[in-house]
C-alpha positions as CSV (number, residue, x, y, z in Angstrom):
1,X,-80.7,38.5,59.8
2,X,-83.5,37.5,57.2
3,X,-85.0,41.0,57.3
4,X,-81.6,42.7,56.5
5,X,-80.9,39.9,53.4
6,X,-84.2,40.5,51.5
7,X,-84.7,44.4,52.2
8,X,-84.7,45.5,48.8
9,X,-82.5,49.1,48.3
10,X,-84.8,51.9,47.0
11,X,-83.1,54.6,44.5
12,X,-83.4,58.5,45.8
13,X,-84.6,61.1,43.5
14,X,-80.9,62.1,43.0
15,X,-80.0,58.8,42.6
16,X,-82.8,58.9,39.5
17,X,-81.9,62.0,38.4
18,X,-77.9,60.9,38.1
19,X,-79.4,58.2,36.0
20,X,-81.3,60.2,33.9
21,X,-78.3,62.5,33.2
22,X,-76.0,59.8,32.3
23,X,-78.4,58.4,30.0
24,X,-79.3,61.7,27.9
25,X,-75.3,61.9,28.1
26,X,-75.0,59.0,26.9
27,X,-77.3,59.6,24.1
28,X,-75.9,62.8,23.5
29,X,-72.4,61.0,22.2
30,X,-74.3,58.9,20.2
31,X,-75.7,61.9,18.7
32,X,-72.4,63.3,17.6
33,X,-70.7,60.4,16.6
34,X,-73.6,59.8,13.9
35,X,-72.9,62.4,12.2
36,X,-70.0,62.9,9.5
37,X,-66.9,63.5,11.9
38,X,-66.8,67.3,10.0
39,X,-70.2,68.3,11.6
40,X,-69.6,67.3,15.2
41,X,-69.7,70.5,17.3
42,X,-69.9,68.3,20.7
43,X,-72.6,70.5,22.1
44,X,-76.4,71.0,21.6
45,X,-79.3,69.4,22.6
46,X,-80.9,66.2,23.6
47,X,-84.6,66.0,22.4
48,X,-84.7,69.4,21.2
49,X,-84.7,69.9,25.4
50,X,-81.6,69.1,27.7
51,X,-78.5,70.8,26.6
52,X,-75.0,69.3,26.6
53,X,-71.3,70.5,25.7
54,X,-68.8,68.4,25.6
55,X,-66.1,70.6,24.1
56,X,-63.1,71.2,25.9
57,X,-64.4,73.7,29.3
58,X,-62.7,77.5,29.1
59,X,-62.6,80.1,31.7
60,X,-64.5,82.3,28.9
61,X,-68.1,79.7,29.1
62,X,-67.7,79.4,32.8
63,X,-67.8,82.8,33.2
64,X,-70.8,83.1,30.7
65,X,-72.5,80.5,32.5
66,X,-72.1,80.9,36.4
67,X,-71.7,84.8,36.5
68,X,-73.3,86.8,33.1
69,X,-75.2,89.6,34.8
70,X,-77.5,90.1,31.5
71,X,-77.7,86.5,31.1
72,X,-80.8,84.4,32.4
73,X,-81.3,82.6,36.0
74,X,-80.6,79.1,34.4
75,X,-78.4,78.2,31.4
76,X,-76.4,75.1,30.1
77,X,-73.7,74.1,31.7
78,X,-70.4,75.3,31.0
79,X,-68.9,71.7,30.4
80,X,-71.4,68.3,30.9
81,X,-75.4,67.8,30.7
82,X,-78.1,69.5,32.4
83,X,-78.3,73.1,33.2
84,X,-76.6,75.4,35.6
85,X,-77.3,78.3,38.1
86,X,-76.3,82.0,36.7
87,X,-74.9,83.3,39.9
88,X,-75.1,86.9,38.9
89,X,-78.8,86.6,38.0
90,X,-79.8,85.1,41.2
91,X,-78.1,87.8,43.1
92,X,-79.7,90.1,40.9
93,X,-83.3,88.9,41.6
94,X,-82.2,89.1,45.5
95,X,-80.7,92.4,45.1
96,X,-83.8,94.1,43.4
């Protein structure tokens, strides 16, 4: 019984990287709420590096981001923080 009380829970890497996303979104709000409420597009980047969009999603930027056959294999998500798969570009490297 001592064993199971003072075994300590280790985090996963997808538990870490959850984290990690939260935060930058977190940071990513702050980001738009400092500036003048006239300039806020809700979407850019985090540290000149992780993209974010937090506008409203549309059928128009999911398409653009999970199936754009010119686009490239990885792009910002459609709505949220991180990046996302282009479908039509990994079935175009699979397909060549």
């Amino acid at each position: 019984m001592r064993n199971q009380q003072t075994k300590k829970k280790s985090l996963s890497v997808k538990d870490l990287w959850t984290l990690a996303m939260a935060i930058v979104g977190a940071v990513a709000i702050v980001q738009e709420l400092r500036k003048p409420p006239e300039e806020r597009t809700w979407h850019g980047k985090v540290a000149d590096l992780v993209p974010y969009d937090l506008r409203k999603p549309t059928m128009e930027r999911f398409r653009d981001t999970y199936w754009n056959p010119d686009g490239p294999l990885v792009s910002s998500k459609a709505w949220g923080v991180g990046w996302a798969p282009n479908l039509a570009a990994v079935k175009r490297l699979f397909s060549a």
